[in-house]
N, C-alpha and C positions, 0 to 999 in steps of 0.2 A: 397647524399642530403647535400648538405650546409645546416649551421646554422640559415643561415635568410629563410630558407624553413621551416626550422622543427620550428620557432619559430614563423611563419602564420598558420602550422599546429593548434600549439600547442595553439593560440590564436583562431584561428577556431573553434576548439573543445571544447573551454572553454568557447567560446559564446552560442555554441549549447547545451551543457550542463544548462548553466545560462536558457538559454528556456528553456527546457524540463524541469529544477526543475520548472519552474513558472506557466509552463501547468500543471504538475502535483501537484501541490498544489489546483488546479481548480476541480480535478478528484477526484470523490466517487465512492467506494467499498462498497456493502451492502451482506452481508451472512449472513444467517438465519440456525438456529439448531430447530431441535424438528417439522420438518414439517411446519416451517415458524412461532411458537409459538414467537421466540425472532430472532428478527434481529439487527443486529450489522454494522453500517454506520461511514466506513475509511477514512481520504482523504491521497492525496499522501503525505503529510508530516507525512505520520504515527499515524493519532490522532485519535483517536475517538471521533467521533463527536456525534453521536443519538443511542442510545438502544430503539427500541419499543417491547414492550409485551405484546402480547395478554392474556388479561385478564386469559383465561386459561390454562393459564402457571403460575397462581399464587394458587397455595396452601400451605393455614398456616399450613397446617400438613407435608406438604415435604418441607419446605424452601431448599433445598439441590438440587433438581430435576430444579429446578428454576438458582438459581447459578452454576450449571453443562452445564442448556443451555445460558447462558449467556458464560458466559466461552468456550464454542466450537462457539457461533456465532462469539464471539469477536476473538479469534484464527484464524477462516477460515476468515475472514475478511482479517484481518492483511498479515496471508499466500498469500490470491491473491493478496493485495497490492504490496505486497514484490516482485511476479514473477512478475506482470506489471512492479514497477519500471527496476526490471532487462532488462525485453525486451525491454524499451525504451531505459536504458544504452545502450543493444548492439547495438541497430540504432544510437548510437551517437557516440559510439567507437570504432564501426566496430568489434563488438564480441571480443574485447580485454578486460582480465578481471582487471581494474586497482582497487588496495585495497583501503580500505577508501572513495570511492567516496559515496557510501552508506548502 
């Protein structure tokens, strides 16, 4: 492979890339902890964007049972984000794992 191949590649793949980050900034993730009590809403940039909680998930005598399911919605959220991003990386890099892309 000559260099002016590998460097259409490597402009190919950085276009494909530039999409996929931009679709994925469009895409939400929502996981819920405690039987759907709090649900935790991702986008692909990583954010957290919405907490909702059902009323009864709030009690002033356990403040702690409340921040525990906050805290696992917002985690499993995060976690599926994170494997989606991945699987789109490997549609864009051909399952090559390059560092730093995200």
């Amino acid at each position: 492979m000559d260099l002016s191949n590998l460097m259409k590649n490597a402009q190919s793949m950085q276009a494909k890339m530039a999409s996929m980050q931009a679709s994925l900034k469009e895409r939400v993730i929502d996981a819920s902890a405690g039987d759907g009590l709090v649900t935790a809403f991702v986008n692909g940039d990583q954010e957290l964007l919405k907490i909702e909680i059902d009323p009864k998930a709030i009690d002033p005598d356990d403040p702690e049972m409340l921040e525990d399911l906050v805290l696992a919605a917002v985690n499993k959220a995060m976690t599926e984000m994170k494997a989606m991003i991945q699987a789109e990386m490997s549609k864009v890099t051909g399952g090559m794992n390059i560092p730093g892309l995200f």
